[in-house]
N, C-alpha and C positions, 0 to 999 in steps of 0.2 A: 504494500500500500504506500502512495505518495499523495501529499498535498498537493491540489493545484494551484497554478500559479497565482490565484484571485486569493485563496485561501492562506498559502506562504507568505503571498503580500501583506494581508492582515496580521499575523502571527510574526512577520518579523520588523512589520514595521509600529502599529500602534501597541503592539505589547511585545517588541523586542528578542523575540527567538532569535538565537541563530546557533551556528558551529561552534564546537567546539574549536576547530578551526580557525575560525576569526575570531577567538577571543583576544581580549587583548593583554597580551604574554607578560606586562610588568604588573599589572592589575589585575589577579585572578588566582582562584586556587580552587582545585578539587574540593568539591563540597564537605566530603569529609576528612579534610585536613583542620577543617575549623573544633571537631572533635575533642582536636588538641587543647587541653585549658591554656599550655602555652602559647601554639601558636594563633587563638581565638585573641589571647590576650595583646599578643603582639599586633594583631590588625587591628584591633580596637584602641589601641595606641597609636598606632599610624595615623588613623584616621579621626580621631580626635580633632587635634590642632584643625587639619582640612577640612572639617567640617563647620567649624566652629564651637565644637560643643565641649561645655565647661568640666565632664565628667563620662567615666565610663560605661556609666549607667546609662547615660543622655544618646552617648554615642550607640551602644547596645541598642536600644529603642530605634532611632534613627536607621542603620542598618535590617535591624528586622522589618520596616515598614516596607523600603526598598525591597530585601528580598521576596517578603511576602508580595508587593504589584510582580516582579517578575514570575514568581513559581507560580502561585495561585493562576495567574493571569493566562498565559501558555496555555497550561495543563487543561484548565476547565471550561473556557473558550473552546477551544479542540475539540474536549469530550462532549459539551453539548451544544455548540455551532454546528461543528460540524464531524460530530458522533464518531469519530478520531480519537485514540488513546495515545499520551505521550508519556514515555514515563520518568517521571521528576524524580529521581531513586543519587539517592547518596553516591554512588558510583558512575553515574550518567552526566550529575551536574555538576560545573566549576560554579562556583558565587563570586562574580565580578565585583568590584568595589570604585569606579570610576568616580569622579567626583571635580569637576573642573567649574571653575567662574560662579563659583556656590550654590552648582546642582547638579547633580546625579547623572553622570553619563554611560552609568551601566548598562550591561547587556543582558543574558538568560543564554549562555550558552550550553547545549547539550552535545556530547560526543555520537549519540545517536538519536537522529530526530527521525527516522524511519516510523509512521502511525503507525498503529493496531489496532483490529477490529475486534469484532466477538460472533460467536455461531448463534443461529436464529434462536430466540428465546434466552439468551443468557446476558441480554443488555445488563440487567442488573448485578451481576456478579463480576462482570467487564466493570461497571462503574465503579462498585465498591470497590476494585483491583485497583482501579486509577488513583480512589480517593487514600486507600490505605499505603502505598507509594507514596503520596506527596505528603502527607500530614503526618502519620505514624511514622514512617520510614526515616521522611526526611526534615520536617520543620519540628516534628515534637524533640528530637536529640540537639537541634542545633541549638533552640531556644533553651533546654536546658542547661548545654553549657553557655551561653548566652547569659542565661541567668545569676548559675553558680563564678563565672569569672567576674564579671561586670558589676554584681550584687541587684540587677532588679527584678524585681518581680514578673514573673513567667505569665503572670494575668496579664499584664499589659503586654509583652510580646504578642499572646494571644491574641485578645484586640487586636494589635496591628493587622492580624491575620484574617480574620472575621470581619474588619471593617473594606479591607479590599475585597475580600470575596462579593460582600452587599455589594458595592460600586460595581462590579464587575457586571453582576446577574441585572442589579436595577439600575443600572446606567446603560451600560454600554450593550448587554443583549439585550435591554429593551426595545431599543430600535434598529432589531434586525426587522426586515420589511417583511421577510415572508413569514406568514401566520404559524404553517407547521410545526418551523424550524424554532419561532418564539416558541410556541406554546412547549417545545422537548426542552428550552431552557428554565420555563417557568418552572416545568415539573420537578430538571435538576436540583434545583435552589428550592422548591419545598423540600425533599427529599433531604440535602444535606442539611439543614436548617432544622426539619423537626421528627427526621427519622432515621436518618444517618445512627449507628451504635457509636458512643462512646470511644469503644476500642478503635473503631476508624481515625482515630487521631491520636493512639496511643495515650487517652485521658480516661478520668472516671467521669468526665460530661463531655458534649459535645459543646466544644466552643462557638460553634456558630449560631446554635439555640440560644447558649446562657448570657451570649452579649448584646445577643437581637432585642433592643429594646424599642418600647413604643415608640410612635413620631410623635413627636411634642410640636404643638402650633410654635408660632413666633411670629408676633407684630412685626410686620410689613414683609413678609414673605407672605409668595402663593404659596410654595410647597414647605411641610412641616421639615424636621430637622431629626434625626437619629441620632441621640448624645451619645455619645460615650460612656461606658462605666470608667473606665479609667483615663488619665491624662496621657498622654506619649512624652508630654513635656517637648512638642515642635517651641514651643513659647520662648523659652530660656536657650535655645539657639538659633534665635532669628532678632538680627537689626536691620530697622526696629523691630520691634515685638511684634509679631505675630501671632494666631492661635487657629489652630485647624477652626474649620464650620462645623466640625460635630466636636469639640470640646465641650467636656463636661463645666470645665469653668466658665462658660456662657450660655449654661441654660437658665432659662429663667428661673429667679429666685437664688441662682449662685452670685456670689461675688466674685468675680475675675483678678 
């Protein structure tokens, strides 16, 4: 199986797929080299200063956000655009760390982007395969030592994770034109949201349930707003000050 070119096009240009090949060879490393509490610690150290951010906690955050739009994005795009398996597996992916003129010029590169399909009737086993690859395999080890180096907490990692996933399904497959092809998206995103197991993410919950929280209105918007449970803290390394639109420290009734 191969992507066509309409389909490549989108995959490696609005969500950044490409070769391992073209990675870029001073900025990147086998996904599971980050493993290492050393050399995890070591990029988080690099990439401090270049980022801007005051702590390694911040920069932790920052990183996972990043990686989460790359993995997430790829991977489940594919599986329910266009019903295409990739797999985002520890041994498959490098995690780029590009970072120039104070934004993120990473990539997603994979050693093998060859798709996979599934035999008739086994859609759902083909998916959970996809989901337990990306999430269990490969974001639940990294964010843990993510966590245990850096010192923050693996919820807000999480977050990161769960909040691109929403963007992905309610943004961007939204407006796929053709009805079908939407509605097998809509169904992925109930699916991973309120029936996905637990173990699919290597957790005792399914992060994407437990951070889906109500849309809360907000004076002078049309559309409501999806807060946050946790902060990422984008705030304390952006001048000026910035704050994501789904920070928790701007829903109504918080102080900022």
């Amino acid at each position: 199986m191969t992507f066509s070119l309409e389909q490549w096009a989108q995959l490696s240009g609005g969500l950044l797929l490409t070769t391992a090949t073209q990675a870029d060879p001073a900025r990147s490393l086998p996904a599971a080299t980050l493993l290492d509490d050393a050399c995890c610690e070591q990029l988080l150290r690099t990439l401090t200063p270049t980022i801007g951010s005051p702590s390694l906690a911040i920069t932790a955050s920052f990183l996972a956000k990043r990686v989460s739009f790359l993995t997430t994005g790829a991977c489940l795009y594919a599986m329910s655009a266009y019903d295409q398996g990739l797999r985002l597996s520890l041994d498959n992916a490098l995690i780029e760390y590009g970072h120039d003129d104070g934004r993120w010029t990473s990539k997603m590169p994979l050693h093998n982007i060859s798709p996979f399909g599934y035999q008739p009737g086994e859609r759902e086993m083909w998916r959970a395969e996809i989901v337990t690859i990306l999430f269990e395999g490969l974001l639940a080890p990294l964010w843990q030592t993510f966590s245990r180096v850096a010192g923050i907490s693996a919820q807000i990692l999480w977050e990161n994770s769960a909040v691109r996933v929403y963007s992905l399904y309610e943004r961007r497959m939204a407006k796929i034109d053709d009805e079908f092809i939407r509605k097998r998206c809509e169904t992925d995103f109930f699916w991973l949201c309120e029936q996905a197991e637990p173990a699919l993410f290597g957790l005792d919950i399914n992060p994407l349930r437990h951070f889906r929280r109500p849309v809360t209105a907000v004076e002078g918007q049309d559309c409501g707003v999806r807060f946050r449970r946790t902060c990422c803290f984008y705030y304390k390394a952006s001048t000026p000050v910035e704050y994501c639109s789904t920070c928790p420290l701007l829903k109504p009734g918080k102080n900022a």
